[in-house]
Backbone as CSV, one residue per row, in Angstrom:
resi,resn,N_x,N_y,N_z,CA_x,CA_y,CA_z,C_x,C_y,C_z
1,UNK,0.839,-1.200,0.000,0.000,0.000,0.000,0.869,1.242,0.000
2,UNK,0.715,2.011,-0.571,1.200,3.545,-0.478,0.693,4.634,0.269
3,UNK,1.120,5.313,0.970,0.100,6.179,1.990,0.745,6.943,1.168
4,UNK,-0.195,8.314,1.401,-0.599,9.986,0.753,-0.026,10.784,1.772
5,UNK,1.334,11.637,1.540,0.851,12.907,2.568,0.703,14.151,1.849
6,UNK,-0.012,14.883,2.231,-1.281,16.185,2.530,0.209,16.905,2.517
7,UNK,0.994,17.905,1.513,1.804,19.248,2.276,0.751,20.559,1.484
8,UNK,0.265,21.526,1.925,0.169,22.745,1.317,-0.842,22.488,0.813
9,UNK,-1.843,21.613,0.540,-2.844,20.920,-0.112,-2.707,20.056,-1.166
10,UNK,-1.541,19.925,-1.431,-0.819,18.855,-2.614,-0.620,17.349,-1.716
11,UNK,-0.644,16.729,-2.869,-0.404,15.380,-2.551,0.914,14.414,-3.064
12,UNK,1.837,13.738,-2.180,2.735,12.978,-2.491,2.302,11.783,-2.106
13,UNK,2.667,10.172,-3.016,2.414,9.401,-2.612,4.185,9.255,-1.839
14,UNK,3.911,8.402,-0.405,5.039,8.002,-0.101,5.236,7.346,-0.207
15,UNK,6.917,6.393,-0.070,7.160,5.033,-0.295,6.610,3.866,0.595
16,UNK,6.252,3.139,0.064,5.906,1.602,1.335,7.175,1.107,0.732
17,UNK,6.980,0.018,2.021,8.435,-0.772,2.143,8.814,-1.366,0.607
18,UNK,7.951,-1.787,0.058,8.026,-2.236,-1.003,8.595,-1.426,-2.661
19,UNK,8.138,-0.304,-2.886,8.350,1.117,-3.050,9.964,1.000,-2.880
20,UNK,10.284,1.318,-1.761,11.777,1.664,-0.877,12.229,0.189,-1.382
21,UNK,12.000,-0.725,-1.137,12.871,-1.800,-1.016,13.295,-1.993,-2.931
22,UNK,12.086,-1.938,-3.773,12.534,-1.773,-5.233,13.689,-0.737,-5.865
23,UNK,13.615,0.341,-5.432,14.367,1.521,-5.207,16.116,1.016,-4.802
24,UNK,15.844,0.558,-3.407,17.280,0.325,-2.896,17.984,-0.963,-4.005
25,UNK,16.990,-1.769,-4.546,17.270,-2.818,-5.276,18.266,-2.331,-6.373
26,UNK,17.751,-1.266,-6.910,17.893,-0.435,-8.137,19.105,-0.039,-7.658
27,UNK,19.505,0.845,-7.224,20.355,1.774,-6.238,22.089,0.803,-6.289
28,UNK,21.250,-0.371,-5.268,22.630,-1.407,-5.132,23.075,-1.759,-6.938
29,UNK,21.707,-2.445,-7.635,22.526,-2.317,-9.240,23.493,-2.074,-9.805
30,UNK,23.104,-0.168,-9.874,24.030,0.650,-10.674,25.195,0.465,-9.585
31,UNK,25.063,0.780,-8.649,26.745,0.402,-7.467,27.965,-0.343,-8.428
32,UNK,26.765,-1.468,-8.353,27.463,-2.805,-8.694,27.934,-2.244,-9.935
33,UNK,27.075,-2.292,-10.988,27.711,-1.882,-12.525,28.800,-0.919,-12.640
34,UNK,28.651,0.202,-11.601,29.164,1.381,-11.654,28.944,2.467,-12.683
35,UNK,27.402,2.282,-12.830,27.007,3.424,-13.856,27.182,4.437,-13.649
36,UNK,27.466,4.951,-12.380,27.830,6.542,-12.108,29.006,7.372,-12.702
37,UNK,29.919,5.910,-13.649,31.292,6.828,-14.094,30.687,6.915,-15.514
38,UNK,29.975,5.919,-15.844,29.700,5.706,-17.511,28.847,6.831,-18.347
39,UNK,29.314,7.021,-19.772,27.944,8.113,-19.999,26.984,8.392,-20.143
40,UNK,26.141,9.666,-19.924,24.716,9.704,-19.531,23.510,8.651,-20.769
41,UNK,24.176,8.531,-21.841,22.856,7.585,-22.793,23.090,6.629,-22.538
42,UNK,24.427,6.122,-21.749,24.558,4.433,-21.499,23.922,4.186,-19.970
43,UNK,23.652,5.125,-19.301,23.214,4.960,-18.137,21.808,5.120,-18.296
44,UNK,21.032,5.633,-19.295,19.651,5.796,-19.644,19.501,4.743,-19.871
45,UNK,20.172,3.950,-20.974,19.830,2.596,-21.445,20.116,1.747,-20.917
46,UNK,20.435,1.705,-19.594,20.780,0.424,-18.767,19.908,-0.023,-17.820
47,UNK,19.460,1.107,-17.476,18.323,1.862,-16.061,17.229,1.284,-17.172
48,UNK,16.657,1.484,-18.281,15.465,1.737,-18.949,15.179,-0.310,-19.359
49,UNK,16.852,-1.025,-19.150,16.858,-2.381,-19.586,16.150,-3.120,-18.532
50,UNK,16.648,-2.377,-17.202,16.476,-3.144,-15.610,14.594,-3.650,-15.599
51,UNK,14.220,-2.678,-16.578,12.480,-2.929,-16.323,11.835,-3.410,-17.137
52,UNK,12.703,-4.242,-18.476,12.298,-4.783,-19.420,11.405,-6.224,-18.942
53,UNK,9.830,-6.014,-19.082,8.716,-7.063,-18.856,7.953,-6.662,-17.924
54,UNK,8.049,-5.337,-17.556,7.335,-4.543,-16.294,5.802,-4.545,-17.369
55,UNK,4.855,-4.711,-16.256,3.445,-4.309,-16.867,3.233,-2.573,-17.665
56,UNK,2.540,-2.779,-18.500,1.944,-1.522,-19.317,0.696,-1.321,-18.270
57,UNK,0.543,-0.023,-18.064,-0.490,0.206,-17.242,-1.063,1.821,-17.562
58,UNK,-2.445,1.726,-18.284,-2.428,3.290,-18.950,-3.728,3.569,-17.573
59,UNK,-2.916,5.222,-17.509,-3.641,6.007,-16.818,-3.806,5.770,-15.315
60,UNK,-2.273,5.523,-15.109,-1.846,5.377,-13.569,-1.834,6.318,-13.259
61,UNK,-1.485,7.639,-13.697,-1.563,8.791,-12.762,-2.911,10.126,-12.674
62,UNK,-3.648,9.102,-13.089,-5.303,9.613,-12.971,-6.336,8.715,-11.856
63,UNK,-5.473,7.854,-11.479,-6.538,7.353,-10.665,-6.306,7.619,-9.712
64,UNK,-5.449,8.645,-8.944,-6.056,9.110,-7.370,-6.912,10.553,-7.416
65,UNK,-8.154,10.526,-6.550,-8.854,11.473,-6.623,-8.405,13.121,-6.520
66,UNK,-7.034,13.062,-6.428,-6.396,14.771,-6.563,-4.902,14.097,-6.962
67,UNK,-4.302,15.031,-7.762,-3.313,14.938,-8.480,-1.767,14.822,-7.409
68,UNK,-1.606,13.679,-7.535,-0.569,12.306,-6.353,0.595,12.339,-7.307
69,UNK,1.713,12.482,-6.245,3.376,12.498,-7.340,3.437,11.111,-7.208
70,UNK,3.275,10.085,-8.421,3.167,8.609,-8.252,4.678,7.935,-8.641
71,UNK,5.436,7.196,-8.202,6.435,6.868,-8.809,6.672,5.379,-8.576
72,UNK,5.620,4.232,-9.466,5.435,3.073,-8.760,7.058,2.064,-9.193
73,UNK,7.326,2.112,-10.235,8.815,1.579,-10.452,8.679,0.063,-10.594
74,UNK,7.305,-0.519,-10.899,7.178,-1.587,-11.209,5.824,-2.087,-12.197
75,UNK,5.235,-0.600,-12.967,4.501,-0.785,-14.096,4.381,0.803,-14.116
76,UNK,4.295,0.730,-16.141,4.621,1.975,-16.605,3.382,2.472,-17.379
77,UNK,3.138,3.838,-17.541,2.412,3.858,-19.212,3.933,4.602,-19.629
78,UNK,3.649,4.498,-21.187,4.839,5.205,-21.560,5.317,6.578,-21.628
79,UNK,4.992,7.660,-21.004,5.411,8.695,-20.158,5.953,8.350,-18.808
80,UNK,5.008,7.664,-18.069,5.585,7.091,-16.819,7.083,6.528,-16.966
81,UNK,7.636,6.200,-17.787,8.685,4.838,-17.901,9.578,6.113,-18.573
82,UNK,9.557,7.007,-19.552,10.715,7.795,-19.699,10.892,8.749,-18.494
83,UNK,10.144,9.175,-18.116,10.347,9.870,-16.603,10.857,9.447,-15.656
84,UNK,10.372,7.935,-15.077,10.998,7.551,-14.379,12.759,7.177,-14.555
85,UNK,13.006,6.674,-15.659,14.636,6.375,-16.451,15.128,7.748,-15.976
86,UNK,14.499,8.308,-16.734,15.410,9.685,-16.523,15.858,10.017,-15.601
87,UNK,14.894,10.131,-14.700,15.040,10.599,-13.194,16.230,9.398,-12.492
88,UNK,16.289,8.760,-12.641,17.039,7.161,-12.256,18.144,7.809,-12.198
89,UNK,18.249,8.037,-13.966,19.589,8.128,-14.369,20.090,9.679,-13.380
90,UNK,19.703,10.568,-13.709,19.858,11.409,-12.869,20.412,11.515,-11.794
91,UNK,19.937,10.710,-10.806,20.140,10.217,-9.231,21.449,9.398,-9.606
92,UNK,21.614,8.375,-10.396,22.358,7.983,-10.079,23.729,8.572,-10.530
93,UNK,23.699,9.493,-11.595,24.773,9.931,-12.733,25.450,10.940,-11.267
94,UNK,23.918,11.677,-10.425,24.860,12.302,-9.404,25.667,12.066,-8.128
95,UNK,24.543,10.665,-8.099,25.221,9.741,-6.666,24.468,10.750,-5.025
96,UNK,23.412,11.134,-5.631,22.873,11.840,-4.268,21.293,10.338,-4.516
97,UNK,21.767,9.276,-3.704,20.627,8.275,-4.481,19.667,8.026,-3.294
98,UNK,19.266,9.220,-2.560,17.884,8.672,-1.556,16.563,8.567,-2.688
99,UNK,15.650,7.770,-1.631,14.329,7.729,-2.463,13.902,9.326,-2.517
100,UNK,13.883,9.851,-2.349,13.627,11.050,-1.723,13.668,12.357,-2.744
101,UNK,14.933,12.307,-3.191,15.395,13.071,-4.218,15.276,12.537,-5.585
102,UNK,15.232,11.228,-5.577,14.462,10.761,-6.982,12.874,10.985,-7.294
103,UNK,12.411,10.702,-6.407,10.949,11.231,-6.236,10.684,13.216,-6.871
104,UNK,11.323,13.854,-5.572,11.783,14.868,-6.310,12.088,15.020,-7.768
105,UNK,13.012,14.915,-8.364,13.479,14.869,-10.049,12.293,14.162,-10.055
106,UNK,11.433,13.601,-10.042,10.151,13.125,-11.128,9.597,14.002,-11.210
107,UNK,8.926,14.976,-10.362,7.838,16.135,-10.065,8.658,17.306,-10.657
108,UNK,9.876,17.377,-10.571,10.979,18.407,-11.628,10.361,18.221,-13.327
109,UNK,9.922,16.777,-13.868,10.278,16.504,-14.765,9.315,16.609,-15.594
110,UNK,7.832,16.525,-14.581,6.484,16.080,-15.082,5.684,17.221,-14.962
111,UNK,5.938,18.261,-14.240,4.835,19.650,-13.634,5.892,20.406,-14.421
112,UNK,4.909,22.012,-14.690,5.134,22.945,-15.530,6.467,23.342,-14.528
113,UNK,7.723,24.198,-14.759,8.687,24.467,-13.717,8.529,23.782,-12.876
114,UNK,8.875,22.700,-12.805,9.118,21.892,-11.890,8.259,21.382,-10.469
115,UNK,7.325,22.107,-10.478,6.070,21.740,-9.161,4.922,21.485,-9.473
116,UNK,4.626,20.251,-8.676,3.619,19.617,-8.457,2.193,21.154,-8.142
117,UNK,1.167,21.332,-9.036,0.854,22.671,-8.267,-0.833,22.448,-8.542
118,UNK,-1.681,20.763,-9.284,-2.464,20.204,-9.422,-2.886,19.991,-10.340
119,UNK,-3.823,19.395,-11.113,-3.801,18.734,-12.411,-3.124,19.221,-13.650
120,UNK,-3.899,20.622,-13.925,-3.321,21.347,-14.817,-1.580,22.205,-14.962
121,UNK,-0.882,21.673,-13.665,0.434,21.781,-13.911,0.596,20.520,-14.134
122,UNK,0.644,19.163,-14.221,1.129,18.213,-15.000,1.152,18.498,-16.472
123,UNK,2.474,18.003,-17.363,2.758,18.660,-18.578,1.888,17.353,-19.464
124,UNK,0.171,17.420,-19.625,-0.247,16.369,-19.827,0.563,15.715,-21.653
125,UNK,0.885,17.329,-22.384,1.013,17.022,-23.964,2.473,16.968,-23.816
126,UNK,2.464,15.978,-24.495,4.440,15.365,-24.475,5.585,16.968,-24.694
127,UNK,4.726,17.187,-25.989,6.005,18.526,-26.610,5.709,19.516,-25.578
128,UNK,4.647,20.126,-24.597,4.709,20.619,-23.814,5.686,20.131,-22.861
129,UNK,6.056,19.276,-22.648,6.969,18.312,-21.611,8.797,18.672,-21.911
130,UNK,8.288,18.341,-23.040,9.860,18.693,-24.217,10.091,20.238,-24.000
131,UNK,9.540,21.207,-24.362,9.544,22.717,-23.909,10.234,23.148,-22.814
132,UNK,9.066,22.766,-21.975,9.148,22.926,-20.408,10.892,22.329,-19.617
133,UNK,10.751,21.096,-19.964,11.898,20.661,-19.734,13.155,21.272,-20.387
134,UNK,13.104,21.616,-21.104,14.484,21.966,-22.137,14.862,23.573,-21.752
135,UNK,13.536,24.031,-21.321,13.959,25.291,-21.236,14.664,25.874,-19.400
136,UNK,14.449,24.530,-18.682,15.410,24.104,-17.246,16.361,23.232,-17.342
137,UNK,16.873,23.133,-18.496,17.775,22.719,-18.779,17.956,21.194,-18.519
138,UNK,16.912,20.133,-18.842,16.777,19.179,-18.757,16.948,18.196,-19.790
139,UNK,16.760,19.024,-20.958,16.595,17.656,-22.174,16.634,19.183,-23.531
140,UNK,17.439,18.729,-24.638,17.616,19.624,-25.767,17.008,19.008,-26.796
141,UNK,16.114,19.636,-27.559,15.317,19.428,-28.502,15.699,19.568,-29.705
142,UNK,15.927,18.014,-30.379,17.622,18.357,-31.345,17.005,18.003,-32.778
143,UNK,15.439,17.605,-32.759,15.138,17.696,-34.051,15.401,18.703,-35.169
144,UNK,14.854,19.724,-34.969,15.794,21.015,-36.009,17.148,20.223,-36.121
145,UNK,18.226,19.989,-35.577,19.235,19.938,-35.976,19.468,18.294,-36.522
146,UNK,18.811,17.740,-36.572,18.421,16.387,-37.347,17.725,16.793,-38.659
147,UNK,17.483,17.781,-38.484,16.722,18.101,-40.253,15.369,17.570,-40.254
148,UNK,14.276,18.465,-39.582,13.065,17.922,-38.718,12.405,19.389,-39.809
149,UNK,11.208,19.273,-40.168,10.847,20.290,-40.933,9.307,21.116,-40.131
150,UNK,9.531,22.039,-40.242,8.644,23.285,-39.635,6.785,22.834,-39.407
151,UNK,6.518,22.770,-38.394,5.326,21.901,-38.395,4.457,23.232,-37.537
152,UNK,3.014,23.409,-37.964,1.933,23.792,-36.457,0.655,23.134,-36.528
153,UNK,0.300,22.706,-35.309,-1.200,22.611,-35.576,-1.840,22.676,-34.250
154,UNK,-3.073,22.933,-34.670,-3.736,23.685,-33.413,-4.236,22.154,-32.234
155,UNK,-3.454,22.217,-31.267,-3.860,21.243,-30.165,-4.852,21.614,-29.219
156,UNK,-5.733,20.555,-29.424,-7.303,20.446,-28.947,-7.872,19.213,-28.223
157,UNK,-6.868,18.289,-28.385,-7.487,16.982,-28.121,-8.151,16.652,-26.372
158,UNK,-7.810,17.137,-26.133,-8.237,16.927,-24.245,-9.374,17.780,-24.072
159,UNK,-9.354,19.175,-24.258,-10.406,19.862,-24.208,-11.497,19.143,-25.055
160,UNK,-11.479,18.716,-26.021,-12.637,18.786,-27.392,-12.765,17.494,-26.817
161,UNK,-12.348,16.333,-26.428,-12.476,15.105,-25.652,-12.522,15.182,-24.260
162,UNK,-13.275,15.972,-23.526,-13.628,15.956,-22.161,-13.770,15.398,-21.727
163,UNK,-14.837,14.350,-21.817,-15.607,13.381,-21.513,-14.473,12.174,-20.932
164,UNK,-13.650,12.262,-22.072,-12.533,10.712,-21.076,-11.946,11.589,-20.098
165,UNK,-11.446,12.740,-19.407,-10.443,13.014,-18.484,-11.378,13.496,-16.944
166,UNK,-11.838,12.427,-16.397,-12.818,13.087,-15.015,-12.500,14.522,-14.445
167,UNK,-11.398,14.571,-14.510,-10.867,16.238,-13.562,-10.889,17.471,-14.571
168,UNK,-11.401,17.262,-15.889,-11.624,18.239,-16.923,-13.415,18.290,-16.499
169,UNK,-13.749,17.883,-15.882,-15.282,17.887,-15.832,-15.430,19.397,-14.311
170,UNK,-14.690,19.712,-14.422,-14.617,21.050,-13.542,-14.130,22.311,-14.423
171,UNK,-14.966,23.067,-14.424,-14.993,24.234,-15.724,-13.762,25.107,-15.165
172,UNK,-13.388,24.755,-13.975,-12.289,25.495,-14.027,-11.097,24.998,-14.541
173,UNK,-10.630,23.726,-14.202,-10.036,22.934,-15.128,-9.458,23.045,-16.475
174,UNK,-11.000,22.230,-16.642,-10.633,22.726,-17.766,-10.404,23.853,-18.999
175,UNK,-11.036,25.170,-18.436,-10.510,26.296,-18.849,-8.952,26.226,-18.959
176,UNK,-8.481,25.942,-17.600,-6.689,26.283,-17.334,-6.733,25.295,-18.637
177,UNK,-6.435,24.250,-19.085,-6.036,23.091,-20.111,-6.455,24.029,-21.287
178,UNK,-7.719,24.380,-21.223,-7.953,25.153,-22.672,-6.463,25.696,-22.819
179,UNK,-6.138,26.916,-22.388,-5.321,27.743,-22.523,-3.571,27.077,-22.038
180,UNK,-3.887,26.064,-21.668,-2.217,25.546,-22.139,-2.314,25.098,-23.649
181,UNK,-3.568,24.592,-24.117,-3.714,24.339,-25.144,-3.941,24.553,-26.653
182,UNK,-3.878,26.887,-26.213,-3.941,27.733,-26.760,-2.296,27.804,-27.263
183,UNK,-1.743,28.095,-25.735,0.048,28.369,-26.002,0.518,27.507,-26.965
184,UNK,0.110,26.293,-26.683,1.175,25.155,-27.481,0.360,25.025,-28.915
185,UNK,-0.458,25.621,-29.197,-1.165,25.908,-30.351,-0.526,26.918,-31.319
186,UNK,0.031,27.843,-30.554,0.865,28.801,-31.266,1.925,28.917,-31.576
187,UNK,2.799,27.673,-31.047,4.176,27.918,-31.361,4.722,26.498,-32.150
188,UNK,5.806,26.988,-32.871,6.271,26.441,-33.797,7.071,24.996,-33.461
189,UNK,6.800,23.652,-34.672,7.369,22.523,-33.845,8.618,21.977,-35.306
190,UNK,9.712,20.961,-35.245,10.096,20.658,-36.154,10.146,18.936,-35.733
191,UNK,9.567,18.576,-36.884,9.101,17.432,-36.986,9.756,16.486,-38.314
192,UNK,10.372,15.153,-37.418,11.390,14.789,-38.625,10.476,13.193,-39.176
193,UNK,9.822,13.497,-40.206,9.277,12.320,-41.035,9.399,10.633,-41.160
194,UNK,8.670,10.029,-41.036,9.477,8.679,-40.809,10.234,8.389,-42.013
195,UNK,9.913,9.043,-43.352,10.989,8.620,-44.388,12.280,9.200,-43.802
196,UNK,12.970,10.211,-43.155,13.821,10.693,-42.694,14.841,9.941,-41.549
197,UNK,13.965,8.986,-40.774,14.457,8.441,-39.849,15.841,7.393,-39.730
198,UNK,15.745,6.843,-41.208,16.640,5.767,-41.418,18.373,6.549,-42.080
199,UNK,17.976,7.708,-42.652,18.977,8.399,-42.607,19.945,9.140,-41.321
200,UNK,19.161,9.803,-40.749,19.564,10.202,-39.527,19.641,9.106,-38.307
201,UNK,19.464,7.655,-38.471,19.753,6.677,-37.180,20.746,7.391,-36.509
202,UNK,21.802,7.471,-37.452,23.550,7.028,-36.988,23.666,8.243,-35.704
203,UNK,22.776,9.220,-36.068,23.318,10.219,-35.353,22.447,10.068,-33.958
204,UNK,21.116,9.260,-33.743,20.730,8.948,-32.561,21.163,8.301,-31.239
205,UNK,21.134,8.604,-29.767,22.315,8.141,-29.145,21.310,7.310,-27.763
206,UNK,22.004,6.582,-27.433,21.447,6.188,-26.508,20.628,6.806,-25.702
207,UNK,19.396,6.483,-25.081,18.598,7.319,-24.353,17.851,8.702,-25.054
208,UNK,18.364,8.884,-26.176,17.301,10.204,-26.838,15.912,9.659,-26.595
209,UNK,15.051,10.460,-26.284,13.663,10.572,-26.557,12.899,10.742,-27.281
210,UNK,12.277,9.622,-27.987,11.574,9.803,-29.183,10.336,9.956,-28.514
211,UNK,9.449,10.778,-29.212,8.539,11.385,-29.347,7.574,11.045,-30.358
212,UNK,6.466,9.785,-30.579,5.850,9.600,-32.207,4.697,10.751,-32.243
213,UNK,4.637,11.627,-33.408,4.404,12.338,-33.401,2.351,11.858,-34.335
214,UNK,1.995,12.172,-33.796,0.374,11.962,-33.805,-0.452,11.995,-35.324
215,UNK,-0.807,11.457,-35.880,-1.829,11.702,-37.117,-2.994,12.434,-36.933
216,UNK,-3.590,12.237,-35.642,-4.619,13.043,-35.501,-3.600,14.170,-34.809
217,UNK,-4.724,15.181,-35.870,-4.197,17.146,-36.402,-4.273,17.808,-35.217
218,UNK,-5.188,17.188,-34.107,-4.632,18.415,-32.586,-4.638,17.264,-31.323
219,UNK,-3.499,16.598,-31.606,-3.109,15.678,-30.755,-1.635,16.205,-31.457
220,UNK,-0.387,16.130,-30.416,0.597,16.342,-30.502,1.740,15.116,-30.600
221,UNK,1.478,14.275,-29.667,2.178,13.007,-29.508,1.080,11.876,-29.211
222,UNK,1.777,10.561,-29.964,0.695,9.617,-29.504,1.574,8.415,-28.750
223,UNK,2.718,8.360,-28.456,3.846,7.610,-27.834,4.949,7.894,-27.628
224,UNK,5.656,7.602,-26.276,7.235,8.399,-26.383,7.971,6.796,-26.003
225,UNK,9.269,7.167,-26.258,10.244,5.730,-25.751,11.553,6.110,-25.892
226,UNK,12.444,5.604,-25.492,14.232,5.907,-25.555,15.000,5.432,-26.897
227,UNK,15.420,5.772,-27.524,16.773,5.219,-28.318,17.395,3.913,-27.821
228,UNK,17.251,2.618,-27.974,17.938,1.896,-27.888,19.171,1.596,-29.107
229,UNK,20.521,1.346,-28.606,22.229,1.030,-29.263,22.302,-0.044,-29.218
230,UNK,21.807,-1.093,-29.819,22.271,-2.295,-30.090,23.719,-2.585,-30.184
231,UNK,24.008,-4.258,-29.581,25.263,-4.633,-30.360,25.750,-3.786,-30.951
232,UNK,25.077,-4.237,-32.473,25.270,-4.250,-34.038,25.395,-2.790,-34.351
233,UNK,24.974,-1.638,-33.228,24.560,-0.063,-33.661,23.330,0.142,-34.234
234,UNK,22.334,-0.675,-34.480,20.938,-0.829,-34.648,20.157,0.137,-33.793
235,UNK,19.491,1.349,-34.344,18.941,2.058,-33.367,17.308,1.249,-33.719
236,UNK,16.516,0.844,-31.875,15.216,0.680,-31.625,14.917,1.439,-30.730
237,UNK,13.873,0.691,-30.094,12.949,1.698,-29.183,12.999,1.050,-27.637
238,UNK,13.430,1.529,-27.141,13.052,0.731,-25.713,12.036,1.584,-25.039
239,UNK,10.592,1.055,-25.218,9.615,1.805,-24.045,8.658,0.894,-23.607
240,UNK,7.711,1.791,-23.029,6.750,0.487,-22.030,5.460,0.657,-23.223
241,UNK,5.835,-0.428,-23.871,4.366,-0.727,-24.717,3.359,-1.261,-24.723
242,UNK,1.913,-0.592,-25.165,0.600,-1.220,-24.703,0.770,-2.686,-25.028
243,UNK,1.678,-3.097,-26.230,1.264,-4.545,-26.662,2.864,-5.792,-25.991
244,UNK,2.929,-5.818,-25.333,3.982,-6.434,-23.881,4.471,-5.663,-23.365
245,UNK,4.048,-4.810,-22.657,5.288,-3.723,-21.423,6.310,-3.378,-22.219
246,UNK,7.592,-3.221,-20.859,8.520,-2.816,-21.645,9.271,-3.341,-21.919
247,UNK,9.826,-3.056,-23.220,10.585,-3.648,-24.181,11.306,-3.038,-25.203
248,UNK,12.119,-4.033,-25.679,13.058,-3.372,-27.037,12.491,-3.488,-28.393
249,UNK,12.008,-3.019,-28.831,11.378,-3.226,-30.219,12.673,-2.559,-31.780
250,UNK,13.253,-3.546,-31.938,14.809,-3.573,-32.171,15.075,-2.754,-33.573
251,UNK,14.338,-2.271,-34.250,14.480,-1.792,-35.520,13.292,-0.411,-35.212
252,UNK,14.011,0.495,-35.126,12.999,2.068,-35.025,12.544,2.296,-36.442
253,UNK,13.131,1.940,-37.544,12.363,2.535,-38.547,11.111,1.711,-39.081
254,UNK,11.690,0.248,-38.414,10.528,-0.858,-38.487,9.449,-0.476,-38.082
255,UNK,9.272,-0.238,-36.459,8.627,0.397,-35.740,7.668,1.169,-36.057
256,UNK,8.223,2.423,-36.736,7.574,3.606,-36.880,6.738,3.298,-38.216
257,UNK,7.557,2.516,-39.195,6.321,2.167,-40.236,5.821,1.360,-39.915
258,UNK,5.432,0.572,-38.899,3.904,-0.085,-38.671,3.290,0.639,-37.703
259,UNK,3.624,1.789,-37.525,2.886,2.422,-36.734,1.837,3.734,-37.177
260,UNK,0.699,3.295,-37.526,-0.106,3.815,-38.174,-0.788,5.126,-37.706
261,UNK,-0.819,5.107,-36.401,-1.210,6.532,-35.886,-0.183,7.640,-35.593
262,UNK,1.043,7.658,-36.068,2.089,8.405,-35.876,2.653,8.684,-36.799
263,UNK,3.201,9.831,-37.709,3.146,10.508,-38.917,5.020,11.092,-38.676
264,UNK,5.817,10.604,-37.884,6.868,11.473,-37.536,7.679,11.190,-36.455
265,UNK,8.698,12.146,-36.124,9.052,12.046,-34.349,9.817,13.228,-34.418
266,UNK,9.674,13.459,-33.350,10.568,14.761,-32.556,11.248,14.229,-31.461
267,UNK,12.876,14.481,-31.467,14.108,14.130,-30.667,13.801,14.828,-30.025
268,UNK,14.569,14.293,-28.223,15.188,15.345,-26.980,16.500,14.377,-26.639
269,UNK,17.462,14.975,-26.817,18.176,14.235,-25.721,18.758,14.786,-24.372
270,UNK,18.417,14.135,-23.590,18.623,14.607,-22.256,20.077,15.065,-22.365
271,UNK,19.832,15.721,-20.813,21.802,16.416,-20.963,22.104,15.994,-19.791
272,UNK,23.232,15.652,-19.493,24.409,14.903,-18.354,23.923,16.164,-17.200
273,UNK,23.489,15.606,-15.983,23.120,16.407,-15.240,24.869,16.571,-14.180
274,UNK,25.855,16.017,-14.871,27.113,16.163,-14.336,27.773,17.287,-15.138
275,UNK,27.304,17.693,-16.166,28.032,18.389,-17.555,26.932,19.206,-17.928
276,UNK,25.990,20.008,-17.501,25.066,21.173,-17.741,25.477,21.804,-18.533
């Protein structure tokens, strides 16, 4: 069980033993490996391997009745599972590894500037996430420089689909969402084609963040997952997928052409929180 504590009117879930004891599991790992000397995409992709067969679980962080910093570390949806890596890697790249401060870096990673501040500060639209983050210096948005071509379209999908998100059923709510949904409506995205993808592999690095970029016109993202480095230099996907958890799905360009609701992707790659 996870108990809730109440600060300021916000909600954190805390660790149960179980929670803590997965955590320390993790913790001793990287020790062992010594991922803390290695570099930051090999430590993304090592952290992101440890959870390969973890359950897919959509819309874990909607089911507590007020907006809970959840960090279960043993089933993902796929936002959940690059956030959590990240944050991993993070903790561990700095070696400050309480539960405590990893928890922390999640709520850094997932709320607008960094705080938990209730529904509508969770960064619900991925490229809002990508923004937000990049502009605290968390993750660089390197499509433009992959040769990603000039994209806008007006994002609507949550508002104009009310009906699935229970906490949009409060007009105040969802007003605030309207108008995140105005901003990110207006500004400019670069978006690199799946014919594009197989050219630019070489330059993808461990742990980048792919981003599949949505077919439906005001939906922004419809899946995110990491860069997996094969052996061979084979770039795939390692994320937590609806169809077996998480996993390596070993060929990204494979991937992306059977992937029918996604028209694209937009890169981030995180930055060495040792090397800012």
């Amino acid at each position: 069980m996870i108990w809730l504590l109440f600060i300021g009117g916000l909600t954190f879930a805390g660790p149960d033993s179980a929670l803590q004891a997965r955590f320390s599991a993790l913790m001793a790992q990287a020790q062992a490996q010594r991922l803390e000397v290695r570099p930051f995409g090999e430590i993304l992709q090592a952290v992101g391997l440890w959870f390969q067969g973890a359950p897919y679980v959509a819309g874990l962080l909607d089911e507590a009745p007020v907006e809970t910093l959840l960090t279960p570390l043993d089933r993902f949806d796929c936002v959940l599972f690059v956030e959590s890596v990240l944050a991993l890697a993070q903790t561990i790249a700095l070696g400050d590894t309480r539960m405590e401060t990893f928890q922390r870096r999640v709520e850094a990673l997932r709320y607008r500037d960094g705080r938990l501040g209730g529904y509508c500060t969770r960064l619900h639209y991925f490229t809002d996430w990508i923004d937000d983050n990049a502009r605290r210096g968390m993750v660089r948005d390197i499509t433009q420089v992959l040769g990603g071509k000039l994209v806008q379209r007006p994002i609507a999908f949550m508002s104009t689909h009310r009906m699935r998100y229970p906490k949009l059923q409060s007009d105040s709510t969802w007003q605030c969402l309207r108008a995140v949904e105005t901003a990110l409506s207006q500004r400019k995205r670069y978006v690199l084609s799946k014919s594009q993808v197989r050219q630019i592999s070489a330059q993808l690095q461990a742990g980048d963040i792919v981003a599949l970029v949505a077919r439906e016109p005001t939906l922004d993202v419809v899946h995110v997952g990491l860069v997996y480095v094969g052996p061979n230099g084979r770039r795939g996907l390692l994320h937590a997928s609806p169809q077996g958890g998480v996993k390596v799905s070993p060929d990204l360009q494979t991937y992306l052409q059977n992937n029918r609701s996604s028209v694209g992707i937009v890169v981030a790659r995180p930055i060495d929180p040792r090397h800012p």
